[in-house]
C-alpha positions as CSV (number, residue, x, y, z in Angstrom):
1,X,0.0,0.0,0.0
2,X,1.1,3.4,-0.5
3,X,2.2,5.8,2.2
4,X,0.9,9.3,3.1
5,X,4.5,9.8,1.9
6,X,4.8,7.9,-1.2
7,X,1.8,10.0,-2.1
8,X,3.0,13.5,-1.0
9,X,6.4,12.3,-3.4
10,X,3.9,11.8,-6.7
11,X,3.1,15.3,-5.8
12,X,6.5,16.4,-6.4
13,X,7.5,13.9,-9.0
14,X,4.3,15.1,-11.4
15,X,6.2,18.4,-10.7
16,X,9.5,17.1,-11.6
17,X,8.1,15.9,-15.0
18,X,6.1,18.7,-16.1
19,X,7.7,20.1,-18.8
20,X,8.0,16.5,-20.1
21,X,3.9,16.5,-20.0
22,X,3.7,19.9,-21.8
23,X,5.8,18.8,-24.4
24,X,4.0,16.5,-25.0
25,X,1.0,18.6,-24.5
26,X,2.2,20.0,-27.5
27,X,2.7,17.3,-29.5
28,X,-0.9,16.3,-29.0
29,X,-2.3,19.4,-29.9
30,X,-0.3,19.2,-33.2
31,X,-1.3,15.9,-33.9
32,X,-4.6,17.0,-33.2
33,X,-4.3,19.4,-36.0
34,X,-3.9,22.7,-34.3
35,X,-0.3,23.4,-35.8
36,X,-1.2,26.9,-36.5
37,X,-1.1,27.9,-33.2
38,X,2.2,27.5,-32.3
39,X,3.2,28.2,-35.8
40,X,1.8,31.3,-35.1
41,X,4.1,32.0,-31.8
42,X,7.3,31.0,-33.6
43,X,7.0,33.1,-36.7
44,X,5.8,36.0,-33.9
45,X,9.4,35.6,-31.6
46,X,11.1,36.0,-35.1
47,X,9.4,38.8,-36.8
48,X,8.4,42.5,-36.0
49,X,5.9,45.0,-37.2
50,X,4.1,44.8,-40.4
51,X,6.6,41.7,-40.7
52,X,5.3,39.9,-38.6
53,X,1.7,40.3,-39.7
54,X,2.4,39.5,-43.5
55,X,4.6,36.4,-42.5
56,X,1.6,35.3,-40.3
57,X,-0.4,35.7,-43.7
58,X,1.5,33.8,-46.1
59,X,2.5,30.9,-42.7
60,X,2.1,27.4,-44.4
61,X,1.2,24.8,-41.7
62,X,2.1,21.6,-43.3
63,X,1.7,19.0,-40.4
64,X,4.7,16.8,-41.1
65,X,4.4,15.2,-37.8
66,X,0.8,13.9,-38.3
67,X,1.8,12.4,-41.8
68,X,5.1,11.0,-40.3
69,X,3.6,9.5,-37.1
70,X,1.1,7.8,-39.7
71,X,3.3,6.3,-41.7
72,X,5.5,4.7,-39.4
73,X,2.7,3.4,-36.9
74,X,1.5,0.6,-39.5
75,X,1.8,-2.2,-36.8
76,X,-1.6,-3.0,-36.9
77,X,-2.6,-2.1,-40.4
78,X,-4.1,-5.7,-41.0
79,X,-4.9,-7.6,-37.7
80,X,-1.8,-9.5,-36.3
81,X,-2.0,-13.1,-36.1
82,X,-2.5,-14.1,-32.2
83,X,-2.1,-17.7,-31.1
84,X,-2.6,-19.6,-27.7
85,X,-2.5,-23.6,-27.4
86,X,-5.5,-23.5,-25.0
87,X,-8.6,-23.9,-27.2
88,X,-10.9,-21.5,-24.8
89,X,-8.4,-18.8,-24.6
90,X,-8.0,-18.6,-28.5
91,X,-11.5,-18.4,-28.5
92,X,-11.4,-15.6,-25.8
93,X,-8.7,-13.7,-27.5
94,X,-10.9,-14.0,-30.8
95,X,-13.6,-12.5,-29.0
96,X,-11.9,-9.6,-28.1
97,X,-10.0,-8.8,-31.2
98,X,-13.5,-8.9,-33.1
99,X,-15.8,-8.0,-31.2
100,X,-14.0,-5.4,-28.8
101,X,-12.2,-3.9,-31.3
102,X,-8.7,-4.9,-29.7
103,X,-6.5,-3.8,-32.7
104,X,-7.7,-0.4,-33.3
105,X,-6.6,1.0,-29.9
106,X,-3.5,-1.2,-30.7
107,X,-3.3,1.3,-33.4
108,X,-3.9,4.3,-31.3
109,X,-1.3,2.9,-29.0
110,X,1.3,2.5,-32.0
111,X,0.6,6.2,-33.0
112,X,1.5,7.3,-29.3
113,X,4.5,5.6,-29.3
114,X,6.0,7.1,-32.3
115,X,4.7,10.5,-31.2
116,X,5.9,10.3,-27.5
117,X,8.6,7.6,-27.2
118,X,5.7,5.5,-24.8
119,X,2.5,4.5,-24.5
120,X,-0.4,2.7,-22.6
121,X,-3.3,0.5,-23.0
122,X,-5.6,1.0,-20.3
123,X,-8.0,-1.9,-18.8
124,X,-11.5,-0.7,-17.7
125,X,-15.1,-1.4,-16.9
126,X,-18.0,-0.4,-18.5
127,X,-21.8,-1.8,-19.4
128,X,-21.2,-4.9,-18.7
129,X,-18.0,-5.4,-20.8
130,X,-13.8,-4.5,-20.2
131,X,-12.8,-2.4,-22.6
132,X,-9.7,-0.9,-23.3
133,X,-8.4,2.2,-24.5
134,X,-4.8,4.1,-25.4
135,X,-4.3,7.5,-23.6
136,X,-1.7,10.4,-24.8
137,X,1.5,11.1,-22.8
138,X,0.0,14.3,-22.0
139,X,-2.7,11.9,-19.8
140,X,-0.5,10.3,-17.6
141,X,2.9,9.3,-16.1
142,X,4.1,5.7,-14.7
143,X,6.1,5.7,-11.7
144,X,7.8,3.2,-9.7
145,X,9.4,2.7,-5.8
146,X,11.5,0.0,-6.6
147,X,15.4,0.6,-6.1
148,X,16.7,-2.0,-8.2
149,X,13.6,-2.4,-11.3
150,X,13.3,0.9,-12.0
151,X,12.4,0.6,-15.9
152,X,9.2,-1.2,-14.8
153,X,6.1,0.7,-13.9
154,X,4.6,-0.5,-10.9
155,X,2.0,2.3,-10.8
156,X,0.1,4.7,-13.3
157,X,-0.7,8.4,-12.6
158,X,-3.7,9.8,-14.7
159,X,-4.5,13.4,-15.1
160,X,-8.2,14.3,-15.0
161,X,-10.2,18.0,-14.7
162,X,-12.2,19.0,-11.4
163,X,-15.2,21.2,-12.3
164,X,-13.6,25.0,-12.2
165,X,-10.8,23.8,-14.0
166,X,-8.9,21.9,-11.4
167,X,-6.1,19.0,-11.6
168,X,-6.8,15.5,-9.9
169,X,-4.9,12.6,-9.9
170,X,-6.0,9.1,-10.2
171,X,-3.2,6.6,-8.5
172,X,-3.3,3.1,-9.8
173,X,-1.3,0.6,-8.3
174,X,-2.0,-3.3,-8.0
175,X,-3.3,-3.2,-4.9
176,X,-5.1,0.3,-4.8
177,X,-6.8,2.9,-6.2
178,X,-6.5,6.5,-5.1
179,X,-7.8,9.9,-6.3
180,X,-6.3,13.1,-5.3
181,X,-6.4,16.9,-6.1
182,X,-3.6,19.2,-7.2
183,X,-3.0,19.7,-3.2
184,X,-2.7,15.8,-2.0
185,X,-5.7,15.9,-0.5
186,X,-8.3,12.5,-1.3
187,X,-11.0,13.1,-3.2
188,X,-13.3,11.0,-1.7
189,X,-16.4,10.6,-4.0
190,X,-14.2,9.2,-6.7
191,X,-13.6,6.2,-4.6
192,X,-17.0,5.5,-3.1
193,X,-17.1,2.4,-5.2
194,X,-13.8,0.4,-4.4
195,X,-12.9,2.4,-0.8
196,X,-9.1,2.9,-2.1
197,X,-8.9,-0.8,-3.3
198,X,-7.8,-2.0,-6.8
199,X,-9.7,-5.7,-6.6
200,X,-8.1,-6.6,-9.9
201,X,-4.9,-7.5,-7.7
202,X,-3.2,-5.7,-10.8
203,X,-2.4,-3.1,-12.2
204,X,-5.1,-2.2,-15.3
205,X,-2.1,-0.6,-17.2
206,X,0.1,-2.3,-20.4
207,X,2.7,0.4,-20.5
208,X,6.0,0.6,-22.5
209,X,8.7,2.8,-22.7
210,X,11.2,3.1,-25.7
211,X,13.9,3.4,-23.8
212,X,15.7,0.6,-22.4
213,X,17.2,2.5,-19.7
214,X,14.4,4.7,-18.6
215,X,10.7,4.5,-17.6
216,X,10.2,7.8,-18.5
217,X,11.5,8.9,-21.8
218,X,13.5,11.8,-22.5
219,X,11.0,14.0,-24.3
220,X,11.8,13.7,-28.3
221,X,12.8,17.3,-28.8
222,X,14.1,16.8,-32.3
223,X,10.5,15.8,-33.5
224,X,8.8,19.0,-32.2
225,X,11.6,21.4,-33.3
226,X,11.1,19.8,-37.0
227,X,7.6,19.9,-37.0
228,X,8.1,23.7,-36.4
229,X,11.3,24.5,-38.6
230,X,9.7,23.3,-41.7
231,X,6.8,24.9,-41.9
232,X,8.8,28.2,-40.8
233,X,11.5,27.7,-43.3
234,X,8.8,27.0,-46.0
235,X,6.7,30.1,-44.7
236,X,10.1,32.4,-45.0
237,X,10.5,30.8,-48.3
238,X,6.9,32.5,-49.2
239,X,7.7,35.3,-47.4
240,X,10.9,35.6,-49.7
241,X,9.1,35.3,-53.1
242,X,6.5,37.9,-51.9
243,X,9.0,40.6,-51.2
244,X,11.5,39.8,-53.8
245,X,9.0,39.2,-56.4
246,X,8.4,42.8,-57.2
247,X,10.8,45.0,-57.9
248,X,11.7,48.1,-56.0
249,X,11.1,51.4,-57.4
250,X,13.8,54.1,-56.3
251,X,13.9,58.1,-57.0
252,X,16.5,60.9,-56.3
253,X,15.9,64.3,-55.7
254,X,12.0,64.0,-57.6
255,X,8.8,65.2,-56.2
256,X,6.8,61.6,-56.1
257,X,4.0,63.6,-53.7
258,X,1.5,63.4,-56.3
259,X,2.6,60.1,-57.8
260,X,0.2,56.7,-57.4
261,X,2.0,53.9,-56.2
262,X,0.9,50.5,-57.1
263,X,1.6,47.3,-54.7
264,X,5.9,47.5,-55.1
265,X,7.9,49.7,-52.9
266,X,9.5,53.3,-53.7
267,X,12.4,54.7,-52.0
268,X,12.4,58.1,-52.3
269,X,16.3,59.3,-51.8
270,X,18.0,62.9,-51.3
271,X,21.3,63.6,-52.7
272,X,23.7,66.6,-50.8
273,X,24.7,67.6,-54.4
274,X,23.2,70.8,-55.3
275,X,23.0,70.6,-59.2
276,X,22.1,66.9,-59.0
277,X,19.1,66.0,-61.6
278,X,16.1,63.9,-60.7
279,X,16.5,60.4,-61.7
280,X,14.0,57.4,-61.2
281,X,15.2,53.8,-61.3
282,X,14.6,50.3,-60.6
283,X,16.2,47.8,-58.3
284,X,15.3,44.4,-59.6
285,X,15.8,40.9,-57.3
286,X,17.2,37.8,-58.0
287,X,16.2,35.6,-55.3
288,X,17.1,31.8,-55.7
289,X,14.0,30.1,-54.5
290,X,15.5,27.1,-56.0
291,X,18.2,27.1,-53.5
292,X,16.6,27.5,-50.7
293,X,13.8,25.3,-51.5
294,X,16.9,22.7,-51.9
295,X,18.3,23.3,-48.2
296,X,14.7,23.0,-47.0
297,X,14.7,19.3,-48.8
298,X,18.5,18.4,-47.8
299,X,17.2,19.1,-43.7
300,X,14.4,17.1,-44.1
301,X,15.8,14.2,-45.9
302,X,18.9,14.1,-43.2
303,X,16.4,14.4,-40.1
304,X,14.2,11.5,-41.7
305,X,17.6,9.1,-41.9
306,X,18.2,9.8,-38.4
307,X,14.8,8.4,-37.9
308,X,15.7,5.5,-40.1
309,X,13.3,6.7,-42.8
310,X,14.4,6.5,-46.2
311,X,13.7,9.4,-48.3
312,X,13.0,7.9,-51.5
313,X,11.5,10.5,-53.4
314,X,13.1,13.7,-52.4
315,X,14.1,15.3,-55.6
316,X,10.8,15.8,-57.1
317,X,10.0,19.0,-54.8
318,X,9.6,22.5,-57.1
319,X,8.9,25.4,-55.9
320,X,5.9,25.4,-57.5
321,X,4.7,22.6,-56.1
322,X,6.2,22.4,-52.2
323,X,3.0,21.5,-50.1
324,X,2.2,18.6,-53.0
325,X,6.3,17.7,-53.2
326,X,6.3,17.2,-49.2
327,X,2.8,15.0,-48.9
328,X,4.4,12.6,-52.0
329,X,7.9,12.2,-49.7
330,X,6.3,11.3,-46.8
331,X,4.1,9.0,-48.4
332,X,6.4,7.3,-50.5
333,X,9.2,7.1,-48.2
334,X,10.4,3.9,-46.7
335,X,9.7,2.6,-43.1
336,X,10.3,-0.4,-43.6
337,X,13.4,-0.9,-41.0
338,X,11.8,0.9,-38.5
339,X,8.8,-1.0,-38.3
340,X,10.4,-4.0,-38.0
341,X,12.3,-2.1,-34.8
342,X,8.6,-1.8,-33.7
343,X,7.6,-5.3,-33.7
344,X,10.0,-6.2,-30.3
345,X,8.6,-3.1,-28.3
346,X,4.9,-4.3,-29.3
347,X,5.3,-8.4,-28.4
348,X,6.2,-7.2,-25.4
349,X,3.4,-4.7,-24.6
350,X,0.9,-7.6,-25.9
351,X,2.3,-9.7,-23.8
352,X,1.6,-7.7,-21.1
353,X,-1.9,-6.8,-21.7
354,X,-3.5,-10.1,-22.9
355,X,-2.4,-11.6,-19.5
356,X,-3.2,-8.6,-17.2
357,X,-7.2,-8.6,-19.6
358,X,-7.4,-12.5,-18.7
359,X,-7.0,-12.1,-14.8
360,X,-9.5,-8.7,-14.9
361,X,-12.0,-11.0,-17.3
362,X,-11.9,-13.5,-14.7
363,X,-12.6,-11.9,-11.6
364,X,-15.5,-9.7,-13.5
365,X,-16.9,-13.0,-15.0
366,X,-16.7,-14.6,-11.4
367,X,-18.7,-11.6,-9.9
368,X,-21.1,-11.4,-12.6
369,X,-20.4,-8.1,-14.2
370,X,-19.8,-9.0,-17.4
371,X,-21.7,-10.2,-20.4
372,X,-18.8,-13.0,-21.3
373,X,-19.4,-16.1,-19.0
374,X,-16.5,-18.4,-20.7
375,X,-13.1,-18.5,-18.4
376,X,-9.6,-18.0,-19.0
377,X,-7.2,-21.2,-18.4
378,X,-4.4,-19.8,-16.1
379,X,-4.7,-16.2,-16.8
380,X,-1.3,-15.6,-14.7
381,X,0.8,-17.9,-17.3
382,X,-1.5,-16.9,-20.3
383,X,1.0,-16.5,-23.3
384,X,-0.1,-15.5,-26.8
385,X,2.4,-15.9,-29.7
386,X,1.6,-12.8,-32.2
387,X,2.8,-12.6,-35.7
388,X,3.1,-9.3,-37.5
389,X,2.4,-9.1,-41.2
390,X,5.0,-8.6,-43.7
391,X,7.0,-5.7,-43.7
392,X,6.6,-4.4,-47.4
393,X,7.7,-1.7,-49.0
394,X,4.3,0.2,-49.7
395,X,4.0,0.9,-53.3
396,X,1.6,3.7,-54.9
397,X,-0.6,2.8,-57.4
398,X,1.8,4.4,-60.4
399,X,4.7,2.4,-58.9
400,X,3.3,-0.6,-58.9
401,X,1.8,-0.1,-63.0
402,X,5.7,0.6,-63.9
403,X,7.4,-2.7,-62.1
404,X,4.5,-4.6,-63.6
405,X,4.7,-3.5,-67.3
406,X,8.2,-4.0,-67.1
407,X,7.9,-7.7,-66.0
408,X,5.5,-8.0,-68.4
409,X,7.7,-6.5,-71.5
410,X,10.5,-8.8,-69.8
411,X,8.6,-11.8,-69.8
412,X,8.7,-12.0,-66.4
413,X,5.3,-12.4,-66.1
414,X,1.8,-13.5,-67.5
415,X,-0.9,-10.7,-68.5
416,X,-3.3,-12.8,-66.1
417,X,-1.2,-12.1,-63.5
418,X,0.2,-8.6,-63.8
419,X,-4.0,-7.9,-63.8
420,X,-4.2,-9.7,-60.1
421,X,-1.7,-7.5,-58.7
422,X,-2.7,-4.8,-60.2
423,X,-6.2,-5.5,-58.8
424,X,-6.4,-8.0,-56.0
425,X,-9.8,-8.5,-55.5
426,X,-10.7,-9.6,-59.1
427,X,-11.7,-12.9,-59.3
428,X,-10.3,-15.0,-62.3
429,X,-13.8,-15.3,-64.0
430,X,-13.7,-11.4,-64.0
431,X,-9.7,-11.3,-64.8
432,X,-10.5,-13.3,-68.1
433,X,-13.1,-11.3,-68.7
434,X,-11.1,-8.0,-68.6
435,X,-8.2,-9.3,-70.9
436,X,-10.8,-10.3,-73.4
437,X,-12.1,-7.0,-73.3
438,X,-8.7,-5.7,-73.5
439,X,-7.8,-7.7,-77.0
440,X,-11.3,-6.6,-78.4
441,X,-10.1,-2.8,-77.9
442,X,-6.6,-3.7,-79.4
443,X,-6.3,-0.9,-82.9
444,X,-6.8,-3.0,-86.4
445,X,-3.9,-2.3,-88.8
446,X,-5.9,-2.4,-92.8
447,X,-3.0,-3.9,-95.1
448,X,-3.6,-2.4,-98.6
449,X,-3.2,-4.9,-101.3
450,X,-3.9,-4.7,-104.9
451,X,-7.6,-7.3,-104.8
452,X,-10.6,-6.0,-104.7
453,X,-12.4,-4.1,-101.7
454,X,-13.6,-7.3,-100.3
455,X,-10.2,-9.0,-100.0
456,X,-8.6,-6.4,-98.2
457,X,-7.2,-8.4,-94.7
458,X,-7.3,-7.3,-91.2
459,X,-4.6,-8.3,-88.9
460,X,-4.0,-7.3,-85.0
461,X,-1.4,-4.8,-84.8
């Protein structure tokens, strides 16, 4: 059980951590979609005056980290193949892959840990079913009291709202349950149910950490900072070609009081010479977009290597086309070798929650709370094999026509099946159909021979 201490020191260890939860605070609102926002405060630290309002203008909020955090968390794509040797419990673990929905907040769970460096699957009851569900980093930090395992989270600290805005804690351990407020003290209605007890006898928490070393993660800085810098560097980009667009309109020593000005700037200069005529001239810019378009895509293809994320299609950015060039990168690059990085953190985290959702199952079956009546076999030493799909490079559609008309031209395949892969869900009735259609469409070449009308021949081209 947990001492008035242990709980005062939560108090100061949530303190401790807090810039960890409002980094990740901001990450979530990101991902969330309000990137604007702090867009918005960046560009303001960095601009002045009527700068600042025209770069606020012309900002271009391209949410890299949404698209990135998408592509990498493809874990659970397709539904992961789960297997018990216990007959019941594979049908149990069917059950709740299909009909609670298991894999999706597998998913959500995937997503947070590519966002945050952890994540955690949380075990609950409610109408007469357990359900689970994944919460954000900026929901909740795991905390342990053990001296010599301290990578392993023996408790989990939510974050909820009091009406009139204040902080409470809920403090889940495997033996109890506490709630507190933002000063320590209990709050006393949120326990009315269980009186402080968790009668699970564990903790309702899968949690996992990225890092080997530490329960807590340090906060991936290098993920929020690029999320920023690109849409910034590609704002000052448009920023650039506003101002350096136009060119700048410059007079000395003339009267330009009665002269209409059209959007490009005039500089109106004084000489000291006395006999100096009027003169009126242009200043024209060269600005190379071009070049800084190409630092923009050099920083972004070395930060996604660091992430071991291939950039396979970086050179097909203009500036013409940058917010279109970006969203083709990230969805053709490869994560590939990442993913497969993924696959030991998530066995583990499987492992974790299929045998802490047997014992809860269990003990709510036994009490009659819940609308499943079959039983888990040895819920404590329940062990479920999962198998991850293939790790494929993802093709786009275009890809995939040019390798297969080049195997075809090669010989390297059949027309039947170049048609399968380019549509899997034909069947081979409809397949045959399709290339018959095809060779009915197929141009007629007339040969012109010297015989009559009627003798001319038509041949396939």
């Amino acid at each position: 059980m947990l001492t008035e201490k242990q709980v005062l020191a939560l108090g100061e260890f949530v303190e401790q951590n807090r810039k960890f939860i409002e980094h990740n605070q901001i990450l979530f609102d990101i991902t969330e979609g309000d990137l604007l926002t702090y867009l918005t405060k960046t560009l303001e630290a960095q601009f002045t005056g009527d700068s600042a309002k025209i770069a606020l203008e012309r900002a271009i909020p391209i949410n890299i980290l949404k698209r990135i955090v998408s592509k990498l968390s493809k874990l659970y794509m397709t539904s992961p193949t789960r297997k018990t040797e216990n007959p019941t419990n594979q049908e149990l673990i069917d059950y709740y892959v299909k009909e609670q929905d298991v894999d999706t907040y597998f998913n959500d769970a995937n997503e947070n840990f590519n966002t945050y460096k952890n994540c955690v699957l949380e075990l609950f009851e409610d109408k007469n079913l357990l359900n689970t569900r994944a919460i954000p980093s900026n929901g909740f930090l795991p905390f342990t009291f053990d001296e010599v395992d301290k990578t392993s989270a023996e408790g989990i600290i939510k974050f909820l709202l009091m009406p009139g805005g204040k902080k409470k804690m809920w403090i889940h351990t495997d033996e109890e349950f506490l709630a507190v407020d933002d000063t320590g003290k209990i709050v006393r209605e949120d326990m009315s149910e269980n009186d402080g007890n968790n009668p699970f006898k564990v903790l309702p928490f899968a949690y996992m950490s990225r890092s080997r070393y530490l329960l807590i993660p340090k906060a991936d800085s290098d993920l929020l900072r690029m999320t920023l810098v690109i849409p910034v560097l590609l704002t000052d980009l448009t920023f650039s070609s506003m101002f350096m667009s136009n060119p700048i309109v410059y007079t000395i020593d003339a009267n330009v009081d009665n002269m209409k000005m059209g959007p490009n700037i005039c500089w109106n200069m004084k000489s000291d010479e006395p006999d100096k005529k009027p003169e009126v001239g242009v200043v024209k810019p060269d600005p190379n977009l071009e070049a800084q378009l190409n630092m923009i895509k050099d920083i972004l293809a070395l930060w996604l290597q660091t992430k071991n994320i291939k950039a396979t299609n970086i050179g097909s950015m203009s500036v013409e086309n940058i917010a279109s060039g970006i969203a083709l990168l990230i969805q053709e690059m490869d994560t590939t070798e990442d993913r497969q990085a993924q696959t030991v953190y998530f066995k583990a985290l499987e492992k974790d929650y299929w045998r802490k959702l047997a014992i809860m199952h269990n003990e709510l079956v036994i009490a009659g709370r819940i609308k499943e009546k079959r039983l888990f076999s040895n819920p404590e030493e329940l062990i479920v094999d999962v198998t991850y799909g293939s790790m494929k490079i993802i093709e786009t559609k275009a890809e995939v026509v040019e390798r297969v008309t080049k195997e075809l031209a090669q010989g390297l395949t059949t027309k039947a099946r170049a048609i399968k892969e380019l549509n899997p869900v034909m069947s081979t009735e409809d397949i045959v159909i399709l290339m018959k259609e095809i060779d009915a469409e197929k141009p007629k070449l007339v040969i012109e021979t010297n015989f009559p009308e009627k003798d001319k021949e038509e041949v396939d081209e």
